[in-house]
C-alpha positions in Angstrom: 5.6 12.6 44.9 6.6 15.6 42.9 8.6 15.5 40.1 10.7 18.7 39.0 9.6 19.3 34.7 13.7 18.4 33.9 13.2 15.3 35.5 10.2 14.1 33.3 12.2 15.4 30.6 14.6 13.1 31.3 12.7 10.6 31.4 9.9 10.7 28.4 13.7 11.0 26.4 15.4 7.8 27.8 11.8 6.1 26.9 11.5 7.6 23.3 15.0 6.7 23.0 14.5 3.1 23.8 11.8 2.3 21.5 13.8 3.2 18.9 15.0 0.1 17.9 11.9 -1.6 18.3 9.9 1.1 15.9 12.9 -0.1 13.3 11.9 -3.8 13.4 8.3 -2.6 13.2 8.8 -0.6 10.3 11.0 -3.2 8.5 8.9 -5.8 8.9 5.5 -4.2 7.4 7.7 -3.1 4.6 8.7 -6.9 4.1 4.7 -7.7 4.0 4.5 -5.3 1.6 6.9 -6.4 -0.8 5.9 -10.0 -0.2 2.3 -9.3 -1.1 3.1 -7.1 -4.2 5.5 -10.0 -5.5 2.8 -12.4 -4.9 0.3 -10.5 -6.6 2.5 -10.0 -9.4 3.2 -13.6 -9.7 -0.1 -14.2 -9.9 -1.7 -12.0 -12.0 1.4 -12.8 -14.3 -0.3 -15.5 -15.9 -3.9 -13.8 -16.7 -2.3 -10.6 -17.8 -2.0 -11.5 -21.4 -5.8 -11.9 -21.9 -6.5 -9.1 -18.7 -5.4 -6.4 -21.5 -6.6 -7.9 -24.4 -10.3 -8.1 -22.8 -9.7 -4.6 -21.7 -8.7 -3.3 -24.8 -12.3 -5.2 -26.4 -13.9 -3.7 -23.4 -13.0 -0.1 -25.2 -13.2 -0.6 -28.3 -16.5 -1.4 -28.0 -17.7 0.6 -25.7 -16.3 3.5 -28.3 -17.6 1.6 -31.5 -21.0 2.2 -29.3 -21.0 5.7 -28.9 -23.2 8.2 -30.3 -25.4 4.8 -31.6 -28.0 5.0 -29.1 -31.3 5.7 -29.8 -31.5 8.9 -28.1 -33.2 11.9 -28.7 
């Protein structure tokens, strides 16, 4: 069975069309799984970022304080 081209036309746009509210939802919820897990990890890390920074900061300083005190060449 033959179909003329402006019939499948037709068709491919009433199915692209119908999806569309499902690609909405779709879209919508990964951005809400998003935003959940960055507010989670926010939450979390909340309480260690205080002493994160501070040990990051001694990480540098050190690591500068060391340069050029190698025992090279």
């Amino acid at each position: 069975m033959l179909m003329k081209l402006s019939q499948v036309g037709t068709r491919l746009k009433a199915k692209a069309l119908s999806r569309k509210g499902q690609n909405t939802v779709e879209y919508l919820l990964m951005l809400t799984v998003v935003v959940g897990v960055v507010l989670v990890s926010g939450a979390m890390l909340k309480k260690f970022m205080p002493t994160l920074f501070n040990n990051i900061q001694q990480m540098i300083t050190g690591a500068a304080g060391q340069m050029g005190t190698g025992g090279g060449n």
